[in-house]
LUMVEX-377842 format. One line per field, with one value per atom (N, C-alpha, C): residue in three letters; z, y, x; atom name; residue number from 1. Coordinates in nm, 3 decimals, padded with zeros to 5 digits, always signed. Atoms other than C-alpha are relative to their C-alpha. Layout:
% LUMVEX-377842
type	c(Ala|...)
Z	c(Z|...)
Y	c(Y|...)
X	c(X|...)
atom	c(CA|...)
seq	c(NUM|...)
% end
This chain:
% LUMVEX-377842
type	c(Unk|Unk|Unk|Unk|Unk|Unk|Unk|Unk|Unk|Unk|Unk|Unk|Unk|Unk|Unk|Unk|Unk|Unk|Unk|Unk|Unk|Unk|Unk|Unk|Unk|Unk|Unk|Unk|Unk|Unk|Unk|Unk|Unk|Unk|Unk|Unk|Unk|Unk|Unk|Unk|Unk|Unk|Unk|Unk|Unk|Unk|Unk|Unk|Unk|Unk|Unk|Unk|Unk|Unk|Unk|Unk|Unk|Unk|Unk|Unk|Unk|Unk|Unk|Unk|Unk|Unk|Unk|Unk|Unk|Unk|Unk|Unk|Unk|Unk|Unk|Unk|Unk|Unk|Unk|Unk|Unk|Unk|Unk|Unk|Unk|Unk|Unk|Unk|Unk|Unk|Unk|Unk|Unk|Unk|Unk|Unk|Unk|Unk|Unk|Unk|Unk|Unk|Unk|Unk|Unk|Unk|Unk|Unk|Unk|Unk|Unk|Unk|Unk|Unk|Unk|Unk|Unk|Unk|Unk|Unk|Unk|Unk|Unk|Unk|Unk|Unk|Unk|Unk|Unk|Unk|Unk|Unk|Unk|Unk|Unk|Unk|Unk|Unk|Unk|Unk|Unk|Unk|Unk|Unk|Unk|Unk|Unk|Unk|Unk|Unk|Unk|Unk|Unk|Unk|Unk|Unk|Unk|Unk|Unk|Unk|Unk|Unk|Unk|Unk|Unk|Unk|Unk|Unk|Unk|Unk|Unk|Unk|Unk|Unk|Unk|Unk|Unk|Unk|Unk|Unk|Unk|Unk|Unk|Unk|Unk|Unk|Unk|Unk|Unk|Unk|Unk|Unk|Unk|Unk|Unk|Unk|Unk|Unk|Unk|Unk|Unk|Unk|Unk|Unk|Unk|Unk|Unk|Unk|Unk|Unk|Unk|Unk|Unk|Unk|Unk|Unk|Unk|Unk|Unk|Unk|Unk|Unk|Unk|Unk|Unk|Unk|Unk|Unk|Unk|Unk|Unk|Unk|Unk|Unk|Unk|Unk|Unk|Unk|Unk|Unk|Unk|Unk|Unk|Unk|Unk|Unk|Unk|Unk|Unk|Unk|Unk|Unk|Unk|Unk|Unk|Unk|Unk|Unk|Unk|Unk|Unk|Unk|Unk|Unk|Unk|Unk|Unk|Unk|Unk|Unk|Unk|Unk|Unk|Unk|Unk|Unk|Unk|Unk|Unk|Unk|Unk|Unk|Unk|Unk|Unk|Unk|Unk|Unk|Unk|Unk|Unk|Unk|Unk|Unk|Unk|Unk|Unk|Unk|Unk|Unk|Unk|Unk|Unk|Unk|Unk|Unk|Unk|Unk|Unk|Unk|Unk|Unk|Unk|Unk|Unk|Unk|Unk|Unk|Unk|Unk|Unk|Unk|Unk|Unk|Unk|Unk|Unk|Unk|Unk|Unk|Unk|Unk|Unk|Unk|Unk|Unk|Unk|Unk|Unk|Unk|Unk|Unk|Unk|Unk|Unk|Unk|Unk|Unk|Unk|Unk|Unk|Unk|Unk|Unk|Unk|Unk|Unk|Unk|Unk|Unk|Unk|Unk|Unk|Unk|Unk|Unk|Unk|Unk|Unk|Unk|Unk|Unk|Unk|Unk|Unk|Unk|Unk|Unk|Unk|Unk|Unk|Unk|Unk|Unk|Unk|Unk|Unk|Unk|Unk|Unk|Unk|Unk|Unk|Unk|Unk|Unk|Unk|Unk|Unk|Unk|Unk|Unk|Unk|Unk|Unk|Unk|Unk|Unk|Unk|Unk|Unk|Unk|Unk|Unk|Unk|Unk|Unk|Unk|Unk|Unk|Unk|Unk|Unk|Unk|Unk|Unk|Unk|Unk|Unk|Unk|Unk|Unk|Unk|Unk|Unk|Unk|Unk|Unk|Unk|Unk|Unk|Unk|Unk|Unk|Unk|Unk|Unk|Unk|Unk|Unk|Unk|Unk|Unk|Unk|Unk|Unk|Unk|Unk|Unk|Unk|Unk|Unk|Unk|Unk|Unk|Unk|Unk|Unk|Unk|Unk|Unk|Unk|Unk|Unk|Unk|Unk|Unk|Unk|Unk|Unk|Unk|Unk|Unk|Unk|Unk|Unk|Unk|Unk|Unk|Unk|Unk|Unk|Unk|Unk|Unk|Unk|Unk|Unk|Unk|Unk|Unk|Unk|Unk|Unk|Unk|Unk|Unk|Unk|Unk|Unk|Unk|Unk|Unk|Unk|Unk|Unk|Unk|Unk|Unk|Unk|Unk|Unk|Unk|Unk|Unk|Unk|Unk|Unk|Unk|Unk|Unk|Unk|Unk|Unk|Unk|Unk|Unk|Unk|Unk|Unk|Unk|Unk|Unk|Unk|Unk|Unk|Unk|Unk|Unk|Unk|Unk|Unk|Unk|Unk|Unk|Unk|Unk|Unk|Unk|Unk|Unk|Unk|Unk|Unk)
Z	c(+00.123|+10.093|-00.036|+00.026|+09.898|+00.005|+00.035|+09.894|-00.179|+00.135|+09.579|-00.092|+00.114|+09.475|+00.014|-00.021|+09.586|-00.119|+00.073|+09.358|-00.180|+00.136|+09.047|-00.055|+00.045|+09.027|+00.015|+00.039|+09.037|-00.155|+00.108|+08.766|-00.166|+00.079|+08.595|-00.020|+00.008|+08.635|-00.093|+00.091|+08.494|-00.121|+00.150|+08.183|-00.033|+00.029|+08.157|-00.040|+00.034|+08.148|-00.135|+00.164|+07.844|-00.064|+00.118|+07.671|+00.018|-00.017|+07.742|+00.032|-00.085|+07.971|+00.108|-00.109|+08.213|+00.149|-00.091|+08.447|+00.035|-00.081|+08.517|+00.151|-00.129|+08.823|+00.118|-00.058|+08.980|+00.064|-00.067|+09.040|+00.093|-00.059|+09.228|+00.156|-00.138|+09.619|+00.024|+00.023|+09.637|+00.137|-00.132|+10.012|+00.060|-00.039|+10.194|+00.003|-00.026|+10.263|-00.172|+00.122|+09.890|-00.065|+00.063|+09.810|+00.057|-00.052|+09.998|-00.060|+00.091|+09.858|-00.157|+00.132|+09.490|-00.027|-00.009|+09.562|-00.004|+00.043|+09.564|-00.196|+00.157|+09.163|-00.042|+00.017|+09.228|-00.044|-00.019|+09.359|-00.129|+00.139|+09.061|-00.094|+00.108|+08.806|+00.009|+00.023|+08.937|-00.066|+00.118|+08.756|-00.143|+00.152|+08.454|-00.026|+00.054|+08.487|-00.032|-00.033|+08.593|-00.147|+00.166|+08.233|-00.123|+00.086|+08.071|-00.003|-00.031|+08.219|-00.037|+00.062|+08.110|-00.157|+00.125|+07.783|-00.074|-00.006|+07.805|+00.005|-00.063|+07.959|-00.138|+00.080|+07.689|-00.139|+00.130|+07.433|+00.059|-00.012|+07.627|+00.127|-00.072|+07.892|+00.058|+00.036|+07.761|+00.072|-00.046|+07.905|+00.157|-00.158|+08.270|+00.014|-00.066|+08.548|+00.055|-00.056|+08.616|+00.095|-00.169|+08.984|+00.017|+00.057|+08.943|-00.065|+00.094|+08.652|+00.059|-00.064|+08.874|+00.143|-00.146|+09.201|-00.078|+00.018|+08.993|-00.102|+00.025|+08.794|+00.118|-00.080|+09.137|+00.070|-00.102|+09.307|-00.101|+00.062|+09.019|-00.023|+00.000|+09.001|+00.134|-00.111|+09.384|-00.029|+00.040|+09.288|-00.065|+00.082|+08.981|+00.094|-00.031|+09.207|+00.116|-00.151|+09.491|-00.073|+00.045|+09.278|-00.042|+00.102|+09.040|+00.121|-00.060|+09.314|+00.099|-00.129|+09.545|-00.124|+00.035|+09.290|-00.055|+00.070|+09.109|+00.166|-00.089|+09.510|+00.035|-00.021|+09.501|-00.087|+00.033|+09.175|-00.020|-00.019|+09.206|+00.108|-00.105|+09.492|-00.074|+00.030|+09.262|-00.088|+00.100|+08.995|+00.034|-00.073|+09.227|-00.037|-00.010|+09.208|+00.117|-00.120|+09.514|+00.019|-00.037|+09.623|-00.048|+00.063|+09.373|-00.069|+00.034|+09.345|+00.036|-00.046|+09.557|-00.103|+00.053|+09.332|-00.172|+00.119|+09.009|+00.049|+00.022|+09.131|+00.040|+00.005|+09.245|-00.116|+00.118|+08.892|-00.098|+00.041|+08.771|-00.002|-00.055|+08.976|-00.065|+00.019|+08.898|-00.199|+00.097|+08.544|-00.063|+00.043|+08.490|+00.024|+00.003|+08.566|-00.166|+00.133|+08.209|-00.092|+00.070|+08.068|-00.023|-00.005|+08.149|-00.041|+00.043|+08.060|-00.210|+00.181|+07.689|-00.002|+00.052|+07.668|-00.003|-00.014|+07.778|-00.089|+00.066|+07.556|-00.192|+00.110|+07.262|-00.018|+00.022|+07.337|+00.050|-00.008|+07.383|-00.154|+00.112|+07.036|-00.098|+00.063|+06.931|+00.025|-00.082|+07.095|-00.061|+00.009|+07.010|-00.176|+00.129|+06.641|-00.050|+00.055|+06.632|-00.134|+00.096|+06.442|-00.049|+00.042|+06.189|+00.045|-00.132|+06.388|-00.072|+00.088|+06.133|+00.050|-00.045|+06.243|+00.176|-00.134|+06.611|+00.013|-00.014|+06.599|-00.010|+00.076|+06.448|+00.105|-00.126|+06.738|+00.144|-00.137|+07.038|-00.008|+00.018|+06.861|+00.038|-00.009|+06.852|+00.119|-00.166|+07.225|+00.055|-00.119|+07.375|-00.056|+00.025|+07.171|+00.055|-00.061|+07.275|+00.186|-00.168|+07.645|+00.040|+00.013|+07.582|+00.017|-00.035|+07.557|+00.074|-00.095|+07.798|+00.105|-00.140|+08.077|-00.044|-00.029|+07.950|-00.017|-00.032|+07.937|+00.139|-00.150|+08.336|+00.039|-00.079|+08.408|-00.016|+00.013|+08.242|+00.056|-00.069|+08.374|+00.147|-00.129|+08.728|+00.039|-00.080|+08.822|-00.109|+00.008|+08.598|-00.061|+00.096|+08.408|-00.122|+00.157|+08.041|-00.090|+00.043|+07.803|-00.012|-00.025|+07.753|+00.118|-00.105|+08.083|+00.060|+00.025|+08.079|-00.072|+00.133|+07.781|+00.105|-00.103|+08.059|+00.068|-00.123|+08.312|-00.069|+00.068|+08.062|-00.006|-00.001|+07.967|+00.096|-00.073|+08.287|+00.056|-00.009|+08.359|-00.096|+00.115|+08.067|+00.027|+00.016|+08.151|+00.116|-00.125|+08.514|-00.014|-00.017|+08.389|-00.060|+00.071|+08.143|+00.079|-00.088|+08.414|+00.087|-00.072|+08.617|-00.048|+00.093|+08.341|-00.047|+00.032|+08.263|+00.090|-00.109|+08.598|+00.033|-00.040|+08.631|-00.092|+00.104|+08.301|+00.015|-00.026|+08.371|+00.114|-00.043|+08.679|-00.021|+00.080|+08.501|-00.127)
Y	c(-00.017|-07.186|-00.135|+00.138|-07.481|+00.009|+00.047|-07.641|+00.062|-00.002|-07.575|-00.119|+00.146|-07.935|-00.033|-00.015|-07.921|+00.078|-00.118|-07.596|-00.091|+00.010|-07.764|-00.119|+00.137|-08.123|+00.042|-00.053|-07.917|+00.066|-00.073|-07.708|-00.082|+00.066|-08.015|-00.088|+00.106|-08.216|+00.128|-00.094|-07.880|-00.051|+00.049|-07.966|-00.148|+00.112|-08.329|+00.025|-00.047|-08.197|+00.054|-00.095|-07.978|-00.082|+00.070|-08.266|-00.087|+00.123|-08.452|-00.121|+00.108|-08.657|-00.036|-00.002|-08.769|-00.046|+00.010|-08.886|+00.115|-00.174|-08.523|+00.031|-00.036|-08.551|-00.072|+00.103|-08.799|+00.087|-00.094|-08.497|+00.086|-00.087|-08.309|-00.007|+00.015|-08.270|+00.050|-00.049|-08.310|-00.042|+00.018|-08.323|+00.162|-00.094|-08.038|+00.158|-00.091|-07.849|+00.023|-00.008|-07.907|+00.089|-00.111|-07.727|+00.122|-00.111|-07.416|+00.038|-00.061|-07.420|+00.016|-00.056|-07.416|+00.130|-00.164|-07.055|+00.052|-00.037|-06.994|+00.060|-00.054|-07.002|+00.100|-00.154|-06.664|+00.090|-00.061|-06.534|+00.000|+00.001|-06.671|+00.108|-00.078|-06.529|+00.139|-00.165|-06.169|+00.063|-00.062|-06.045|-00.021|-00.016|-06.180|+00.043|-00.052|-06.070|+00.135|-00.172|-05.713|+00.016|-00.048|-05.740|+00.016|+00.037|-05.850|+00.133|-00.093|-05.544|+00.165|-00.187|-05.278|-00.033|+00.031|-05.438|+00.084|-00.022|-05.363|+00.136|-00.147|-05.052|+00.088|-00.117|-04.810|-00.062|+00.018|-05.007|-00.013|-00.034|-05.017|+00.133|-00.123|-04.771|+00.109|-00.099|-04.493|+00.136|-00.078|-04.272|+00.049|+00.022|-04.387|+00.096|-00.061|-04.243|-00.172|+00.138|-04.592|-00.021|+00.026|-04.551|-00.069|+00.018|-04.650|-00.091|+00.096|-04.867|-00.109|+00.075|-05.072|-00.020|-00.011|-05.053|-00.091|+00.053|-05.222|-00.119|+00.115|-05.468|-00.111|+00.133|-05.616|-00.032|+00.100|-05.657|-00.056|+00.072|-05.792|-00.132|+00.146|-06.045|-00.094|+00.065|-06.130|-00.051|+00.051|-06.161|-00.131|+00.090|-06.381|-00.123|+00.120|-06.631|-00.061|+00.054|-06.655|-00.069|+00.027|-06.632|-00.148|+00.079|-06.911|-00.111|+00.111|-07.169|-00.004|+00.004|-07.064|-00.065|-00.021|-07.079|-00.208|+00.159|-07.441|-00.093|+00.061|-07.565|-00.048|+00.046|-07.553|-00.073|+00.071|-07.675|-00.097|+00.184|-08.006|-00.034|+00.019|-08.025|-00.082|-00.011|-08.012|-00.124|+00.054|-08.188|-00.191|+00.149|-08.491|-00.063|+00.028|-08.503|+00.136|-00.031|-08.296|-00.028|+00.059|-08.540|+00.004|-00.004|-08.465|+00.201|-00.092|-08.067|+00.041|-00.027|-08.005|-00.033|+00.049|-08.218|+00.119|-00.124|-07.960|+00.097|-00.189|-07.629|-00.054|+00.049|-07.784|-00.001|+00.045|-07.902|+00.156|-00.044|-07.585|+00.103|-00.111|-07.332|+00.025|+00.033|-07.463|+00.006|-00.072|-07.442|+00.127|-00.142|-07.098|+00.021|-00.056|-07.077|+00.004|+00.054|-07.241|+00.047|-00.098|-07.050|+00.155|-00.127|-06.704|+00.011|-00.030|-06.789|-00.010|+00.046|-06.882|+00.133|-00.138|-06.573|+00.096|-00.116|-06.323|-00.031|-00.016|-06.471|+00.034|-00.099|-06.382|+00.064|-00.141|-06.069|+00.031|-00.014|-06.021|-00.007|-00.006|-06.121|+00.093|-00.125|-05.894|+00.121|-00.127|-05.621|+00.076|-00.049|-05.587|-00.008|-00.013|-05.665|-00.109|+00.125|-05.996|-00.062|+00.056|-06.097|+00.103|-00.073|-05.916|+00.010|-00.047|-05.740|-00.109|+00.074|-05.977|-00.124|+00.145|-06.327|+00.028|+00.016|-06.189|-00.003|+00.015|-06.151|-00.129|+00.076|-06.464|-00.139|+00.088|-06.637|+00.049|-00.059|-06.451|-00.138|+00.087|-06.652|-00.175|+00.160|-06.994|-00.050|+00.023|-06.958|-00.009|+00.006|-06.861|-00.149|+00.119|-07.189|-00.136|+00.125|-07.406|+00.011|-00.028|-07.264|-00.063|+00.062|-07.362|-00.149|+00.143|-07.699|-00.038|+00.012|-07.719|+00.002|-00.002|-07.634|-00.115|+00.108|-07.879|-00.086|+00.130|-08.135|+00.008|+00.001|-08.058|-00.028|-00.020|-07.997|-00.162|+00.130|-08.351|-00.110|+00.122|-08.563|-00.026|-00.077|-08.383|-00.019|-00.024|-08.382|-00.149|+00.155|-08.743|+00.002|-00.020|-08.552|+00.005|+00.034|-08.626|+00.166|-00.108|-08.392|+00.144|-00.160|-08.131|+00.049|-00.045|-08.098|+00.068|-00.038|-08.010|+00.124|-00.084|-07.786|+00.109|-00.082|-07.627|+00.118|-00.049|-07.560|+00.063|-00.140|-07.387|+00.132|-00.132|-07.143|+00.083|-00.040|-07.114|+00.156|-00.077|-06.987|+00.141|-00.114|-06.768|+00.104|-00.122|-06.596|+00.045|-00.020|-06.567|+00.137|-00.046|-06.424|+00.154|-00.150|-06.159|+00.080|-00.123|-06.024|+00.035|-00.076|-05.968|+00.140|-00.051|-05.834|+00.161|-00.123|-05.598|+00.110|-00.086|-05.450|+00.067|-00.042|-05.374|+00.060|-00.108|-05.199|+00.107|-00.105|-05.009|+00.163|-00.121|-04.854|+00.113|-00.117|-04.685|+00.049)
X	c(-00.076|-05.917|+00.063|-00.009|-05.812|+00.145|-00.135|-05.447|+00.021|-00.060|-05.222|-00.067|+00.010|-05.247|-00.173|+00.146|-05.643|-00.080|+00.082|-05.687|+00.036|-00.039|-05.456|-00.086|+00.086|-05.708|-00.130|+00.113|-06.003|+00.020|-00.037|-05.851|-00.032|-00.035|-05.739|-00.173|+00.132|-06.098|-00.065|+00.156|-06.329|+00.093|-00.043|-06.017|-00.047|+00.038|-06.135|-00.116|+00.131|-06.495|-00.007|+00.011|-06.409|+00.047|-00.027|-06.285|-00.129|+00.126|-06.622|+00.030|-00.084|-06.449|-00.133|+00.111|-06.721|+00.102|-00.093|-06.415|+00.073|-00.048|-06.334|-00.021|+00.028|-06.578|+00.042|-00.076|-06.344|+00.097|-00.102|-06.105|-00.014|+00.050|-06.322|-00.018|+00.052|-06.347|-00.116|+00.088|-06.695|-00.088|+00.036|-06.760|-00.066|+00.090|-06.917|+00.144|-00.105|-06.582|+00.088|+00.044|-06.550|-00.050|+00.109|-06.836|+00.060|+00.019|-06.741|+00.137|-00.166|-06.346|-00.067|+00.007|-06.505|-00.010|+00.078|-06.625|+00.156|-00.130|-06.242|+00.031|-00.029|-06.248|-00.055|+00.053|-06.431|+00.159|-00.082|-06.110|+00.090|-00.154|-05.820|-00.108|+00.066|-06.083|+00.008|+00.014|-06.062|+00.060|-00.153|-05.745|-00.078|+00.012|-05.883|-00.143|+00.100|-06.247|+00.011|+00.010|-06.122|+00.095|-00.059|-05.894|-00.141|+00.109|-06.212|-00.098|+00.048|-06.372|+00.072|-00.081|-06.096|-00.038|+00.032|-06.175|-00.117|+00.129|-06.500|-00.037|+00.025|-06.530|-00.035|-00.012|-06.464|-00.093|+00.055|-06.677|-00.140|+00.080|-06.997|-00.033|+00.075|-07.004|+00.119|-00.033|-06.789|-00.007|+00.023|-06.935|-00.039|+00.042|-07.016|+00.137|-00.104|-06.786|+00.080|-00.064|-06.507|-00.001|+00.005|-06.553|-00.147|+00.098|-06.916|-00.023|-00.009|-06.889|+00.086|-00.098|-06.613|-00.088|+00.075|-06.825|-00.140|+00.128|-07.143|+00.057|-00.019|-06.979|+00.026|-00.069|-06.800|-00.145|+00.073|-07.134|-00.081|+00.084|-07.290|+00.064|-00.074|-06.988|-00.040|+00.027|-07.064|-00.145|+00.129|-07.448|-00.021|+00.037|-07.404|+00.119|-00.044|-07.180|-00.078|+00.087|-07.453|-00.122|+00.168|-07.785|-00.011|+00.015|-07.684|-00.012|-00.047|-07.594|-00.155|+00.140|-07.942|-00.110|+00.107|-08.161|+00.023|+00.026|-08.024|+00.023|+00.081|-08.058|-00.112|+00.145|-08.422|-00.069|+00.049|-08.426|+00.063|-00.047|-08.226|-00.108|+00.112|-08.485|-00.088|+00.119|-08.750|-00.001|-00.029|-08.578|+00.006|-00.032|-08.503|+00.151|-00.134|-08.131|+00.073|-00.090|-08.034|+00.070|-00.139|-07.777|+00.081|-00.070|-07.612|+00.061|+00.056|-07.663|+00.178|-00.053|-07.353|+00.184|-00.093|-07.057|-00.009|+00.025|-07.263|+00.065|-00.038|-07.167|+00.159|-00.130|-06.857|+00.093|-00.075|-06.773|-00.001|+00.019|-06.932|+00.073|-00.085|-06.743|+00.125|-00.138|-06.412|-00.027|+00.028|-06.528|+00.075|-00.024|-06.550|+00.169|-00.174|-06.141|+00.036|-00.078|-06.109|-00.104|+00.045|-06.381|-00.020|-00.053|-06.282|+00.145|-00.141|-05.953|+00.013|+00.046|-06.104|-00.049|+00.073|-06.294|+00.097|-00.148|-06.008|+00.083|-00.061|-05.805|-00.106|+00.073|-06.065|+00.027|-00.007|-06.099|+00.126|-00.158|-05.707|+00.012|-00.025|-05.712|-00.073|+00.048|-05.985|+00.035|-00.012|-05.888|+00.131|-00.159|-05.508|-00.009|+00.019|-05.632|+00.113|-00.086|-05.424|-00.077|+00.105|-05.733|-00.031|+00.137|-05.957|-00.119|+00.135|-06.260|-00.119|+00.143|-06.487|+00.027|-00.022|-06.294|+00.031|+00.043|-06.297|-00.114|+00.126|-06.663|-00.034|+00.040|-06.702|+00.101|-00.079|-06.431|-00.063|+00.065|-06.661|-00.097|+00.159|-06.976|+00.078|-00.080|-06.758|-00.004|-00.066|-06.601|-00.151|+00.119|-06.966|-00.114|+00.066|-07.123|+00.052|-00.109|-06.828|-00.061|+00.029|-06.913|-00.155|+00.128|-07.268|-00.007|+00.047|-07.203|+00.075|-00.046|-06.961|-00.100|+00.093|-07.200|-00.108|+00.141|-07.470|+00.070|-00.041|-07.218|+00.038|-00.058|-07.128|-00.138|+00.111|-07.491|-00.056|+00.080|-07.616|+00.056|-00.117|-07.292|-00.017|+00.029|-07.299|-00.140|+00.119|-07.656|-00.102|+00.028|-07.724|-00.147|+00.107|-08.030|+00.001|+00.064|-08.172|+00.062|-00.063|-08.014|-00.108|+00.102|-08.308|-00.029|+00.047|-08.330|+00.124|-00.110|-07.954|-00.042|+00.019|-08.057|-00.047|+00.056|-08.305|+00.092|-00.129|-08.027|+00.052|-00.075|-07.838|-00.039|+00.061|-08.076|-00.036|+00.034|-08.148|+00.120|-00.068|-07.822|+00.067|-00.049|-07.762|-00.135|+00.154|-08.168|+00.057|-00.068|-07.992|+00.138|-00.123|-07.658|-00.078|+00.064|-07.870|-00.066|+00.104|-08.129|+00.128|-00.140|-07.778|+00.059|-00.082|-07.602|-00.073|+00.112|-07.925|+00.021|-00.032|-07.925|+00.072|-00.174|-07.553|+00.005|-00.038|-07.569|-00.049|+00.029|-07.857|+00.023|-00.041|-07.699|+00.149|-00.131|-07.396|-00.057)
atom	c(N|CA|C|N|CA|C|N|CA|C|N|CA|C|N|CA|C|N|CA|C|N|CA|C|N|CA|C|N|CA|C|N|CA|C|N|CA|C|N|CA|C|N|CA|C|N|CA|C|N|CA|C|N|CA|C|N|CA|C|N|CA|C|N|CA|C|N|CA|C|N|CA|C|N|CA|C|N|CA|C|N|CA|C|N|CA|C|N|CA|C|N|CA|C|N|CA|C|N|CA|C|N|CA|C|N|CA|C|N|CA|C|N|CA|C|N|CA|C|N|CA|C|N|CA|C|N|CA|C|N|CA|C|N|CA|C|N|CA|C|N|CA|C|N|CA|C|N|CA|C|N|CA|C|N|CA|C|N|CA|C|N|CA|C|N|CA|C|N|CA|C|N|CA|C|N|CA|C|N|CA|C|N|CA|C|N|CA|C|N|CA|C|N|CA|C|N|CA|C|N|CA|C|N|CA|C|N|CA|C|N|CA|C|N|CA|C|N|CA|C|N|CA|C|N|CA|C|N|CA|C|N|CA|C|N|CA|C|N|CA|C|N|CA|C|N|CA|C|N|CA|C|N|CA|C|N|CA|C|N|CA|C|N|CA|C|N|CA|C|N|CA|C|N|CA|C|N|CA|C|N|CA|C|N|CA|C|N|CA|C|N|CA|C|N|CA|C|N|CA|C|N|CA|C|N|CA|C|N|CA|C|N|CA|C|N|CA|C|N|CA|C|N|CA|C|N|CA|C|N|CA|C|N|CA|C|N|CA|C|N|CA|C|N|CA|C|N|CA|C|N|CA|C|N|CA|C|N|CA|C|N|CA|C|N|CA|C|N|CA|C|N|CA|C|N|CA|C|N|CA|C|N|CA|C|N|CA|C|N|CA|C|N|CA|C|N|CA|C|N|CA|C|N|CA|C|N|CA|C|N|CA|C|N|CA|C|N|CA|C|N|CA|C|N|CA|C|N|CA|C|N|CA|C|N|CA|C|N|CA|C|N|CA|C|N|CA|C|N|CA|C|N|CA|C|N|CA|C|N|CA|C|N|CA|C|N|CA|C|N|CA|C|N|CA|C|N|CA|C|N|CA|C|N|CA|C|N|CA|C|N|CA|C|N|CA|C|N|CA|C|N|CA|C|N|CA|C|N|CA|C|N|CA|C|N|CA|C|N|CA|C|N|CA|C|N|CA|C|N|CA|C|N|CA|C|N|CA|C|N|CA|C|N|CA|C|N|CA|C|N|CA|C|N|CA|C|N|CA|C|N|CA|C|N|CA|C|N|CA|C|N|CA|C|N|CA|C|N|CA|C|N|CA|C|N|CA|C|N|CA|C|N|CA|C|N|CA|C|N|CA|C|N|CA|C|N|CA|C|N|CA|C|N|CA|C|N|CA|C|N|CA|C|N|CA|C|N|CA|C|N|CA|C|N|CA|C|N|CA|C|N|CA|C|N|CA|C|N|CA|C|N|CA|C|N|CA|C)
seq	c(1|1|1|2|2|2|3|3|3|4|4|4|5|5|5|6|6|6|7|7|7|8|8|8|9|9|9|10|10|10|11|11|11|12|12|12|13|13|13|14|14|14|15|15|15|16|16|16|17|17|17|18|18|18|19|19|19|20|20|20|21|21|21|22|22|22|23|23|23|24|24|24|25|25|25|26|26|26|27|27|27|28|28|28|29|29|29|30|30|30|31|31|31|32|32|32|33|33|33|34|34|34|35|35|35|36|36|36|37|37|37|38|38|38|39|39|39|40|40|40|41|41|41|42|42|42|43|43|43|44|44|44|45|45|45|46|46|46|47|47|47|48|48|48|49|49|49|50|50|50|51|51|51|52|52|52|53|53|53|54|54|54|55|55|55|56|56|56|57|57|57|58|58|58|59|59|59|60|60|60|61|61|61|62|62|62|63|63|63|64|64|64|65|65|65|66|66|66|67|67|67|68|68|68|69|69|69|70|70|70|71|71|71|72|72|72|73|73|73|74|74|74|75|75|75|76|76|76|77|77|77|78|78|78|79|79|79|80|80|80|81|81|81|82|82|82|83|83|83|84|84|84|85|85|85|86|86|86|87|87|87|88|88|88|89|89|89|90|90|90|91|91|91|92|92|92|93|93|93|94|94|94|95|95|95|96|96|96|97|97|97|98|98|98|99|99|99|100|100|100|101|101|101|102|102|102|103|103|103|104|104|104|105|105|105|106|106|106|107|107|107|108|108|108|109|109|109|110|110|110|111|111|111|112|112|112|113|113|113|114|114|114|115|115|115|116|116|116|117|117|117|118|118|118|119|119|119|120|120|120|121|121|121|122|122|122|123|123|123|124|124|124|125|125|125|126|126|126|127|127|127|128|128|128|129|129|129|130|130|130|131|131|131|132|132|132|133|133|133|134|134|134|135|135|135|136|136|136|137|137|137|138|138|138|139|139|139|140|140|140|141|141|141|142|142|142|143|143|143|144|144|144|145|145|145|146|146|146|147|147|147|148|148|148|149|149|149|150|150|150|151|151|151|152|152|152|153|153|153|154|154|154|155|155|155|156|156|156|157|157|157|158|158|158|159|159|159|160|160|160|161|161|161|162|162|162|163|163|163|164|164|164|165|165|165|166|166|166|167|167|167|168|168|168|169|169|169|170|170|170|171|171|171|172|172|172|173|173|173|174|174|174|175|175|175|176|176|176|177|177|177|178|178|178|179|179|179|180|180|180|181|181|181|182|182|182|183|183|183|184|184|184|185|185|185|186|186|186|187|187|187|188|188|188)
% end
């Protein structure tokens, strides 16, 4: 588990990243013991995925039973934090930036704190009807484009590949997050 001041300059580096800071990955402990504390930004995120998920609930699966519907989202959350990191191992391999594969999910991990905290607050705003349901729709599409290029600016900085190949990695992870996302729906 990482230190306080360990967890707050990871925090603070994925924020340098979102300003297209390429000196973000300067904040990062990107040593081997490193790599294994990023998996921590599983943990802060739970509170706010499991808000993201009461959110949710009643607008797509209504009708499931919540014991169930709560039992298949959490192992699809454990899934999508293993799959993503095995699968872009083999291909930095392939890709010929391995050495560098380890400082990515690093940068990537820590990430998601500051992009789940963007999304939740969306839908906080759609939800409670701070916004009009037409300019929350229309702030979902924004946040998940902004998030878009967030990750291909981590993926192209971080792993020191050509932007379409960045572009790649994205999709990769978004075809990754959907066959997840598929699965976990279909069993509720």
């Amino acid at each position: 588990m990482p230190t306080l001041q360990q967890t707050v300059m990871a925090i603070y580096g994925a924020y340098r990243l979102a300003r297209l800071d390429a000196a973000g990955m300067s904040y990062f402990d990107t040593s081997v013991a490193g790599f294994w504390r990023s998996f921590f930004a599983a943990a802060i995120i739970v509170p706010f995925y499991a808000m993201l998920l009461a959110i949710r609930f009643p607008i797509i699966a209504a009708d499931a039973d919540p014991t169930r519907f709560v039992l298949t989202e959490s192992i699809a959350y454990v899934v999508s934090w293993t799959a993503y990191p095995l699968v872009m191992a083999s291909l930095t391999q392939t890709l010929g930036c391995r050495s560098r594969f380890q400082g990515y999910i690093i940068a990537y991990n820590w990430s998601m704190v500051l992009q789940i905290a963007l999304v939740l607050f969306i839908a906080l705003l759609s939800t409670t009807g701070v916004v009009p349901k037409e300019a929350g729709q229309f702030l979902s599409l924004a946040t998940y484009l902004v998030i878009l290029g967030y990750v291909w600016f981590i993926a192209r900085i971080a792993l020191g590949v050509p932007a379409l190949t960045a572009a790649g990695i994205v999709a990769l992870d978004i075809g990754l997050s959907y066959f997840i996302d598929y699965f976990a729906d279909r069993l509720y």
